[in-house]
N, C-alpha and C positions, 0 to 999 in steps of 0.2 A: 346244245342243251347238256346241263349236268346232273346226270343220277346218281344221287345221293342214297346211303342205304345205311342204315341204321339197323343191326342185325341185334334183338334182344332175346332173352329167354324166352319169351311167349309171341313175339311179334316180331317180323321184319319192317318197318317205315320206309317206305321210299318219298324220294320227293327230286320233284323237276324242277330247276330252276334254270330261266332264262333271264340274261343280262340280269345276275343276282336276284331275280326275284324271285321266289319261289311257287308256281305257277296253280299247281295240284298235286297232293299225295296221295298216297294209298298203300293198304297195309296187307300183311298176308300171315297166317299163321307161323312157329318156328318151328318145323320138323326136320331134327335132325338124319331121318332116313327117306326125308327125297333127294334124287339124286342133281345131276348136274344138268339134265335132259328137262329133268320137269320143272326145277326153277326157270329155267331159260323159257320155256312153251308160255308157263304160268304169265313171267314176267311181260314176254312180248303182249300176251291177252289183255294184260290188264291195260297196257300204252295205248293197245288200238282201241280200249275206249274212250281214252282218251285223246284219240287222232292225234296220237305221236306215232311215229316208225321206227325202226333201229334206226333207220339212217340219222335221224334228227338227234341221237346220244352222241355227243362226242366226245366224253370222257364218264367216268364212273368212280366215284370213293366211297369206302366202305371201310364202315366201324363194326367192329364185332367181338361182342364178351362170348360168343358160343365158336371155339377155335376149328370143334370139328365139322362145323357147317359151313364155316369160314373158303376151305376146298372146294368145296362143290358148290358153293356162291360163285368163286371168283373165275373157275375153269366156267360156268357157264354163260358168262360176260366174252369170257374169249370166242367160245365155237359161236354165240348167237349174236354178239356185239359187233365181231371183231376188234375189243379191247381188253387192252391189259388195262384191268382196275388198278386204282388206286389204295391201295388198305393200308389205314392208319396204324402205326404203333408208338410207341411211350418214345423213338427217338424222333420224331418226326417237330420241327421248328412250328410250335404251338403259340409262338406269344406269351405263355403266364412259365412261371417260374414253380416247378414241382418241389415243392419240398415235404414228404413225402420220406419216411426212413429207405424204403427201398421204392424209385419210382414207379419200378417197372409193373409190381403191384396193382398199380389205383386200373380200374376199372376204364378201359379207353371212353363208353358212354359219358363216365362223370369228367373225364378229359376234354371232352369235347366239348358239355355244358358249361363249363367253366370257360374255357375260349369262349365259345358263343357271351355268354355272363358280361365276361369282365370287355369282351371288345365293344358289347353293346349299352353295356351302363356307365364301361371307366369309373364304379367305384368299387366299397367292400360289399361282398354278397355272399348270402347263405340260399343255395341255390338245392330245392329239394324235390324229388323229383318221385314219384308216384308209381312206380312199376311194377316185376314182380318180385324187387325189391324197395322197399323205401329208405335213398339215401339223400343225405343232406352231405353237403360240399359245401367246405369255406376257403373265399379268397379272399384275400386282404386291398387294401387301397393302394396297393404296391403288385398288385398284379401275383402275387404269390397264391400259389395253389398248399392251404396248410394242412389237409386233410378231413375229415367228414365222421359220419355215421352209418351203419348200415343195419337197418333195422327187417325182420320178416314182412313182408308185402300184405297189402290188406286181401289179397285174394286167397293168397296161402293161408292166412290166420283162417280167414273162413273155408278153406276146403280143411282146413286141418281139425276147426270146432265140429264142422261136420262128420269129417271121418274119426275122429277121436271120440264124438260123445253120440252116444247112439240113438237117446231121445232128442237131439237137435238136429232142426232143419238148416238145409242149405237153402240163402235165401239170396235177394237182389240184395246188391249194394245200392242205397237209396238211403236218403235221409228222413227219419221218419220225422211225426212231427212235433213228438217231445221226446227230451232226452229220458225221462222214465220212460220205458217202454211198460204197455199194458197186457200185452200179449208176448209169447215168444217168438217169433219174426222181428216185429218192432224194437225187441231188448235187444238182439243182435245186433240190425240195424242199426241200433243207437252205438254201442261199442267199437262198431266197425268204421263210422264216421267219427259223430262226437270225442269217442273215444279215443280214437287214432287224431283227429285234431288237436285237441286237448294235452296228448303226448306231443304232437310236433309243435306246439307252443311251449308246453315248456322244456323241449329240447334247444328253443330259440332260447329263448331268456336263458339259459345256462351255458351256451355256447357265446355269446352277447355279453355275460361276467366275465368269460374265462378269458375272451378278451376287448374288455373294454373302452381298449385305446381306438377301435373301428367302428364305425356308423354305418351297418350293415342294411344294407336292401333286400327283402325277403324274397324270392323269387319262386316259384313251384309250377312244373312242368311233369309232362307224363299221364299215362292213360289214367287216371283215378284223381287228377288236380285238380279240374272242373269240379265235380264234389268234396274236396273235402279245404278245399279255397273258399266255398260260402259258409263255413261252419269254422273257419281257424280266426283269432283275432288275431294274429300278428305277419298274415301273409302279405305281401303286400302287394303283388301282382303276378296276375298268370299268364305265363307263356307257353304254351303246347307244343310252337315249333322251334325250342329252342335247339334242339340235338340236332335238325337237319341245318336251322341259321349257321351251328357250329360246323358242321362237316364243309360245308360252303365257306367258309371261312379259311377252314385248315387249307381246302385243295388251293385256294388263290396262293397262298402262302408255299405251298409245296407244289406245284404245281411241271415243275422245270426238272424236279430233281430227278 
C-alpha cells in the first residue's frame, strides 16, 4: 500500500491506495508544534481504524507547502514506518511542462493538481481548488503548466470580517437561500459563497480571453468545492481527490529514483 500525504496550511490529507485505487482517506489538523513522536502515534491510530498496520505501507510521498513540518512528517515515517518517504519537489519528472518565470516558486500542492488534471482529462484546464487559499492553475492542451491566481481563502476572508469588524458574527459557511441576505448571518453567507462564486466565474471568463486559443475544462477540488461548485456557473466538475490521484501519479513516475 501507498501513503500518500498531502501536507496543507490547515489540514494533512492522507490517502491509501492499493493497486492505484484509492481505498480511504483521512485527515488531521496542521500543527506545526507536534512533534515527530505524535505524528507517528496519531498516524498509526487513525490506520488501525482502518485495519491497516505499518506493515501493509510500503512506500510513503509527500507534498508539503508547510517546510517546517515537512521534518518532523518525514523523520516520523522513518522511526514508525521504517521508511524513507518520498517528498516531492519542483525537480522531480512531473509529466507537465512548468513554465513558470521561476519554477521553483509554484506551490508543490498546485504541481501536483495539475499532474493529477492534465494526466486525467489530456486536455486545457483551469483547475481551482478551494483551501486556505483559493487558487486557480492553468494548463494548456500541450501539457504546459502557465501559471494561476492566488486569491485569500473563504475561511480567512471570514475569520478576518470577523476579527476585523466588531459588530459581525462569525458564521457557517453555507449557502443561504437568497443571495439578498435579510438578516446579518445570511448577508455573509451570501458573500461568502455567491460572492466568492460570482468572482471565480469571472476570473474564468478573463482567464478564458487572455487566452483564447484553449478550450478549457473547469475543474474545482479542495475542502470548500462541494459548496461553492452548486452556486458557480462555469464549473464544470468536481474532483476532491484530485491532490492525492496526483501524488499517486508522481510516485509511479519517480518511484526508482
Amino acid at each position: 500500500m501507498l501513503l500518500a500525504c498531502d501536507v496543507g496550511n490547515t489540514n494533512i490529507v492522507f490517502g491509501i491506495f492499493k493497486n492505484d485505487q484509492l481505498t480511504f482517506q483521512f485527515r488531521i489538523s496542521t500543527r506545526i508544534s507536534r512533534s515527530s513522536d505524535e505524528y507517528g502515534v496519531i498516524i498509526l491510530a487513525l490506520l488501525k481504524e482502518f485495519n491497516v498496520s505499518r506493515e501493509d505501507i510500503t512506500d510513503v510521498i509527500i507534498a508539503s507547502v508547510v517546510p517546517p513540518l515537512s521534518f518532523h512528517l518525514e523523520n516520523s515515517f522513518r522511526k514508525y514506518f521504517k521508511i524513507e518517504p518520498i517528498s516531492v519537489n519542483s525537480d522531480f519528472n512531473l509529466g507537465i511542462i512548468n513554465k513558470y518565470d521561476n519554477p521553483k516558486q509554484v506551490g508543490l500542492d498546485r504541481l501536483v493538481n495539475s499532474v493529477a488534471g492534465f494526466t486525467k482529462y489530456k486536455q486545457a484546464l483551469i483547475i481551482i481548488d478551494l483551501g486556505t487559499a483559493t487558487t486557480f492553475d492553468v494548463i494548456s492542451s500541450k501539457g504546459e503548466y502557465l501559471g494561476g491566481v492566488i486569491i485569500p481563502g473563504i475561511v480567512i476572508s471570514k475569520e478576518a470580517l470577523a476579527d476585523n469588524a466588531s459588530k459581525l458574527p462569525k458564521v457557517e459557511i453555507q449557502i443561504p437561500d437568497n443571495v439578498v441576505g435579510r438578516n446579518t448571518d445570511n448577508s455573509i453567507q451570501s458573500g461568502l459563497t455567491y460572492g466568492y462564486a460570482s468572482m471565480i466565474d469571472g476570473l474564468i471568463d478573463k482567464i478564458s480571453k487572455e487566452y483564447k486559443d484553449e478550450n478549457f475544462k473547469i475543474i474545482a477540488t479542495g475542502g470548500l468545492s462541494t459548496v461553492i461548485s452548486n452556486v458557480s456557473e462555469n464549473i464544470d466538475e468536481l474532483d476532491k481527490d484530485l491532490t492525492l490521484l496526483g501524488l499517486n501519479i508522481i510516485y509511479k513516475k519517480n518511484r526508482n529514483i
